[in-house]
N, C-alpha and C positions, 0 to 999 in steps of 0.2 A: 388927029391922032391923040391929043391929048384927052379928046371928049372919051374916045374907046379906052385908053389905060384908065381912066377915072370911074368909068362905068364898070369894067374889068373890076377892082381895086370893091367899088361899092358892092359888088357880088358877090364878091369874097368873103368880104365881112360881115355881109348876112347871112354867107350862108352859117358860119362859124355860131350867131343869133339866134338859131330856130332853136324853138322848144324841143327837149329832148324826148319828148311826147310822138313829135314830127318823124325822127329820126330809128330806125330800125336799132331791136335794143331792147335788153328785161331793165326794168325800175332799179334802181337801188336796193329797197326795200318795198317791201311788198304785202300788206297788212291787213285782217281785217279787224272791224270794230264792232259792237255793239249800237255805238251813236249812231242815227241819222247821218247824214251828211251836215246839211244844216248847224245842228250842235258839233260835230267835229268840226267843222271849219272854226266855227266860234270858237274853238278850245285852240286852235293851231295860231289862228293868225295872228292875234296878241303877242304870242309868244313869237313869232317870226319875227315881228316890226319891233319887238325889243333889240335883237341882233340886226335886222337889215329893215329901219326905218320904210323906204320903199317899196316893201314886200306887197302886193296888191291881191285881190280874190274878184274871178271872176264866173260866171256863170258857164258851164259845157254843158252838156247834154248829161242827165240824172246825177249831176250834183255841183261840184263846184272845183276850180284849178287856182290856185295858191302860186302865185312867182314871187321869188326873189331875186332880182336884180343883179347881176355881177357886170364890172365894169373890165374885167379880165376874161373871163372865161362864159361858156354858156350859163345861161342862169339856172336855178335848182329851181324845180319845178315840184307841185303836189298835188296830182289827180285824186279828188274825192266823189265817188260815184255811189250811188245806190246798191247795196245789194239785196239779197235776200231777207238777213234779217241784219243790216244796216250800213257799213258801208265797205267798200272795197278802196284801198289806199296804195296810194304808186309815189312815189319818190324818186323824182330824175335830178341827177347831181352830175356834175361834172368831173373832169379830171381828179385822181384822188389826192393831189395835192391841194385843190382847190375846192375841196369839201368840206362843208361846215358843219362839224359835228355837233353843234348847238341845236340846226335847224332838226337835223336828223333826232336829236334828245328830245323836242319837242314832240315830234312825228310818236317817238312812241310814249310818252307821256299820257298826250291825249287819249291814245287809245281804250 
């Protein structure tokens, strides 16, 4: 019994985990740029890891996804994809109490 409430209990709190990517839902913010992907992520993630050390970049499909870390809530996520003439940008944040408007000043900075 105890193995099934523990398992229970573990599912929960992943699901609460998944990228907001995962999950039905428009972005945050929703942007496009000029740069590459490539150069925008260079421009974002520096500035992410100042506010949440953590913050890691990883490779998707035609560009690159940006996490930062929350130890409360889902983590804010930043899809950077390819587009036409440079990139298409997505911003998944969580609860609005638990939005960092840092990361988000970043997001349009770079642009």
């Amino acid at each position: 019994m105890r193995m099934l409430i523990a398992g229970m209990a573990v599912a929960v709190l992943a699901g609460c985990s998944l990228p907001a990517s995962l999950v039905p839902g428009e972005p945050n913010v929703s942007k496009y740029s000029n740069k590459p992907p490539k150069e925008y992520a260079a421009c974002v993630l520096p500035l992410w890891r100042q506010e949440i050390p953590g913050a890691t970049q990883s490779t998707i499909s035609n560009g690159y996804r940006i996490t930062a870390p929350s130890v409360i809530t889902a983590d804010e996520i930043l899809d950077i994809v390819k587009s036409k003439d440079g990139s298409r940008v997505s911003l998944y944040q969580g609860p609005p109490w638990a939005k960092s408007g840092a990361l988000r000043k970043a997001v349009r900075e770079c642009l």
